[in-house]
N, C-alpha and C positions, 0 to 999 in steps of 0.2 A: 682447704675445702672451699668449693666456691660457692657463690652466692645462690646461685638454683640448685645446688644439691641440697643445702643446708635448709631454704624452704620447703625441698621435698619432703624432708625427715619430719618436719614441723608437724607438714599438714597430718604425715603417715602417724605420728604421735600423740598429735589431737584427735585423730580416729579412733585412736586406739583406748585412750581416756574417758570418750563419749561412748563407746560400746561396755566398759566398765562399769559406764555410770547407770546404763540404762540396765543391765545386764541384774544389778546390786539388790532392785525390787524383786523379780522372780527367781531368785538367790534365797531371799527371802521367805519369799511366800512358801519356798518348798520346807524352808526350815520351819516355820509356824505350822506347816501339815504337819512335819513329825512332830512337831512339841505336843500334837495334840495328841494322838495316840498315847504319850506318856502322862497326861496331864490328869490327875485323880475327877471324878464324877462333877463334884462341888466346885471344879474351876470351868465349866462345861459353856457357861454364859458370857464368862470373860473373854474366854480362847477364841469364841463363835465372832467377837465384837471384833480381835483383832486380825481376823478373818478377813472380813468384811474391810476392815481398813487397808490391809496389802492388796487386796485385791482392787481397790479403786485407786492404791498407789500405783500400781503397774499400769492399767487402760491412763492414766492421765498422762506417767515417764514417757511412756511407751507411744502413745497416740497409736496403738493399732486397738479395733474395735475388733468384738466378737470374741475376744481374746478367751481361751480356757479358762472355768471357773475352778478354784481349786476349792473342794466340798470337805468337809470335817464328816469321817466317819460316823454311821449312828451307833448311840450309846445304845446296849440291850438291857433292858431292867430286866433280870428275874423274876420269873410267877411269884407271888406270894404261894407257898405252902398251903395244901389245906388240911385240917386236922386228921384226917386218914392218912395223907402220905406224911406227916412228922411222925407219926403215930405206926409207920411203916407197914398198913395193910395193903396195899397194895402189891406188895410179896406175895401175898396168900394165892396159890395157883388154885384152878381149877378150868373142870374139863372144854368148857364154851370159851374159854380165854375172854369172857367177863371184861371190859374197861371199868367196868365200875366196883372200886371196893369193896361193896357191902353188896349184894342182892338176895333177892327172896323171893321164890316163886310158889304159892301155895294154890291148894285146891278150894275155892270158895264153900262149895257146898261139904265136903267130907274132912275141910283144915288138913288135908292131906299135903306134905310138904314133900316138892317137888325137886326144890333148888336149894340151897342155902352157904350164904358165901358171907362170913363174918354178922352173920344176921341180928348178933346181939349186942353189935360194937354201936354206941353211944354218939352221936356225932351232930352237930348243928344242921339243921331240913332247909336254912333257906325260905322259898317261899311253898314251899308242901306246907307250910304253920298257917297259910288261906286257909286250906281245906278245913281245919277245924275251927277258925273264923266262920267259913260258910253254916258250919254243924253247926255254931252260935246262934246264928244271927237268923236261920231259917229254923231251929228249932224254937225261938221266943215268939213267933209268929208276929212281929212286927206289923206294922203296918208296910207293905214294898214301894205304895206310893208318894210316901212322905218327904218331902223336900229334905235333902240335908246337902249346905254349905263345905264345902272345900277351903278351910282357914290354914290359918301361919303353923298353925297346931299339926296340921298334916303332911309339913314338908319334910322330909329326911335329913337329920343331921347325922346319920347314923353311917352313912357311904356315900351322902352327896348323890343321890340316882335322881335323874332327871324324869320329869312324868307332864303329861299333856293336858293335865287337868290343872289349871293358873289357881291362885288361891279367889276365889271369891265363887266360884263354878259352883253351879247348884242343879245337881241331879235326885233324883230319884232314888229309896233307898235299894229298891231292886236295879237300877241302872247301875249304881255302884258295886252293888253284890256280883252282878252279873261280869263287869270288869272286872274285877278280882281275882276274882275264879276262873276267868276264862284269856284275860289278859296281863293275871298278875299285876293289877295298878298297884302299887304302893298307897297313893294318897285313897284310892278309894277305899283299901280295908284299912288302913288307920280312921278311916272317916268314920268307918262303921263301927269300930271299935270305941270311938269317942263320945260318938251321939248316943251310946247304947244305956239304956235305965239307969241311972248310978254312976257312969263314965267311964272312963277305962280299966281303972283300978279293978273296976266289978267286975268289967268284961273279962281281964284277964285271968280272974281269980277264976271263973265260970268254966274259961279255957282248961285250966288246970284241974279242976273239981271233975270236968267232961271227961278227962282224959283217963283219971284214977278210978272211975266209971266205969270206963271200957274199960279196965285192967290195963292202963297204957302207965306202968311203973316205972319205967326209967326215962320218961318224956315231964319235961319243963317249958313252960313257956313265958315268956316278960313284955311280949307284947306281939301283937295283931299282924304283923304283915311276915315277920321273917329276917327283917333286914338283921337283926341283931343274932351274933354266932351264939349266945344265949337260950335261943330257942334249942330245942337239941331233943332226940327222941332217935329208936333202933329198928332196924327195919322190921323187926316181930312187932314192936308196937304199931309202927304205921300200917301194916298190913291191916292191924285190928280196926283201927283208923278208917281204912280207905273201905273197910266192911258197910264199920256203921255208915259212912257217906255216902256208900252205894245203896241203903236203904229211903235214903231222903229222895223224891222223884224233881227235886226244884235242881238239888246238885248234882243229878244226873243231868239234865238239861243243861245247866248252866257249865259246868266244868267239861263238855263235850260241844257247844255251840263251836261253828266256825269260825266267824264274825259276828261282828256285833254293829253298829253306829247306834252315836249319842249327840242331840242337840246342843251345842254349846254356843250361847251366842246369837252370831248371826252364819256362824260357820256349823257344819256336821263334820266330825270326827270318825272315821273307821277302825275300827280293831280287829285284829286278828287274834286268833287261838295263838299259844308258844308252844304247842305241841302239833309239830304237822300230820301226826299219823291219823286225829281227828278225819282227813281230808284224805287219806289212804282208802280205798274197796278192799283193800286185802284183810284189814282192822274189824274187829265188830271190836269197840270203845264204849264202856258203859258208865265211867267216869274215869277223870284222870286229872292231875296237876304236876305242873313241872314249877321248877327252882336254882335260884346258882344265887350264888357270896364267894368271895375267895375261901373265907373257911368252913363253906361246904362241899364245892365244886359242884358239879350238875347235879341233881338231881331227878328224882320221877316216878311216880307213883300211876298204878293202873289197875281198872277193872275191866277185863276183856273176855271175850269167849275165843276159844282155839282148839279145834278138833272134837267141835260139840263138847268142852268143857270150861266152866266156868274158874278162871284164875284172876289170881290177885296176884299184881308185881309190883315189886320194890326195887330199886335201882340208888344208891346214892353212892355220893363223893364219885362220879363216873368225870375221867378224866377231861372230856370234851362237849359241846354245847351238843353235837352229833352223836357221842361214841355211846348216850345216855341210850337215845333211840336204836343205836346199831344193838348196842347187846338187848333191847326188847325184838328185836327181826331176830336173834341169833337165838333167842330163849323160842319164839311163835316157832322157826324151822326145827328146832330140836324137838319140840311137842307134837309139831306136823309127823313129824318122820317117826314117832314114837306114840301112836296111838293109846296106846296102854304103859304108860311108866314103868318101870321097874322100880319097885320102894328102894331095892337096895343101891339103885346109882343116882343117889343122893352126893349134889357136888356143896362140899362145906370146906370152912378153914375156921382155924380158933379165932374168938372173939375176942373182942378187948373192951374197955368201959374206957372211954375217956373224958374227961373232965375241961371244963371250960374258964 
């Protein structure tokens, strides 16, 4: 063999070595894709890290830029469960095809019952546990002006929810009521509950004593704002509920206001209602509160007028932060279109009691 063939083989050979070598990182990196797809939940921050490292292996081997990122699938967490779907009401069919588990649509003036979909099933409200926070704290006639503090005492350790009111913030005690009710603040109805004659303990017992009052028998409460699935009441009780609050003219105001602003600082704060049908012309809203925890799912509570008649609704465990409000449009259209009820097409499913 002669001399320039033998070099030719060389160089052809060293070629072939150095596209091997280069070739061996994105070889690689395809393999750490797959491993990831295989790799249990708990190894999710390691796999991500050695991601990261093939990938700056390759752009350095490689010296070309802009080169394809190779991404790690996203992980999908599971909803947590809320006590109606473990609890499997949400089976329960009826005629409106309903998202929400449990509803109740009564006649305010005659308790003529119009709807009823698991109405006696037992289940955690979320923040609907305001509304009788409100019934508290405006039936003790408080003083509304009184300065009360935002302390350490009112932050949630209960789900970690974040709120715009810092701990030192010192509003009003109607400024708070008025959040609550109409923005769902957390820290502002724990605040009320705290500052209240006696503290919380009293407050809450007050809650409960309120409740046994109105014949609200299978409703418990353990504290002021909702966070905790402890709170728990049935939509026959809440309906009785969202009665008496329709009687107070502070909580009609306030659980129907659009916005709100509150000084804080050297900043103003705006808030909005969590109920946009407030803001709807199709609506006449004479009070209402909404709510959500994982283990209650949406909920929502109303006092409305529809078809020149006075109705109270009840909505909970409703699968979506939306589908709360679509089955109250799908309840207003069935009443529109039905002037005069029929007693006898009553839409119901059997109830359940459930425990917390």
């Amino acid at each position: 063999m002669s001399k320039q063939i033998l070099n030719r083989a060389l160089k052809i050979f060293g070629f072939l070595a150095l596209s091997a070598a280069l070739a061996t990182p994105a070889a690689n990196a395809v393999t750490a894709k797959r491993a990831i797809v295989k790799k249990p939940h708990s190894a999710k921050t390691t796999v991500s890290k050695k991601v990261v490292s093939t990938r700056k292996s390759v752009q350095f081997t490689s010296g070309v830029k802009n080169r394809r990122v190779i991404r790690a699938a996203a992980v999908v967490v599971p909803a947590k469960l809320s006590f109606g779907q473990m609890a499997g009401l949400h089976s329960a069919q009826d005629l409106l095809a309903l998202k929400s588990s449990v509803a109740l649509v009564i006649d305010q003036d005659t308790r003529e019952v119009l709807l009823s979909k698991n109405d006696h099933a037992v289940l955690p409200i979320a923040s609907l546990t305001k509304l009788m926070t409100g019934v508290i704290i405006s039936g003790a006639k408080l003083p509304m002006d009184e300065m009360i503090a935002v302390t350490q005492d009112d932050v949630d350790t209960e789900k970690g929810s974040r709120s715009r009111l810092k701990v030192g913030t010192t509003l009003t005690r109607g400024e708070l009521l008025h959040l609550a009710l109409m923005s769902s603040e957390n820290r502002a109805a724990h605040a009320l509950g705290r500052t209240y004659p006696g503290g919380l303990a009293t407050f809450v017992s007050l809650m409960n004593a309120k409740a046994k009052m109105l014949g609200m028998h299978d409703t418990s409460y353990v504290e002021p704002t909702g966070l905790s699935s402890r709170n728990q009441s049935s939509a026959q009780d809440l309906a009785a509920l969202v009665i008496a609050a329709h009687g107070d003219p502070v909580l009609r105001e306030l659980t129907t206001s659009t916005g709100y602003q509150v000084a804080v600082g050297n900043s103003t704060l705006q808030y909005n209602n969590t109920n946009r049908l407030v803001k709807n012309p199709e609506w006449d809203i004479g009070l209402q509160k909404t709510g959500y925890i994982s283990e209650a799912g949406y909920t929502l509570v109303m006092q409305t007028k529809i078809a020149g008649r006075k109705l109270i609704m009840v909505f909970l465990d409703s699968a979506g932060k939306l589908s709360r409000l679509g089955d109250a449009e799908r309840v207003r259209r069935w009443v529109e279109s039905s002037p005069v009820i029929d007693p006898k097409v009553n839409i119901s499913a059997s109830a359940k009691h459930i425990s917390g």
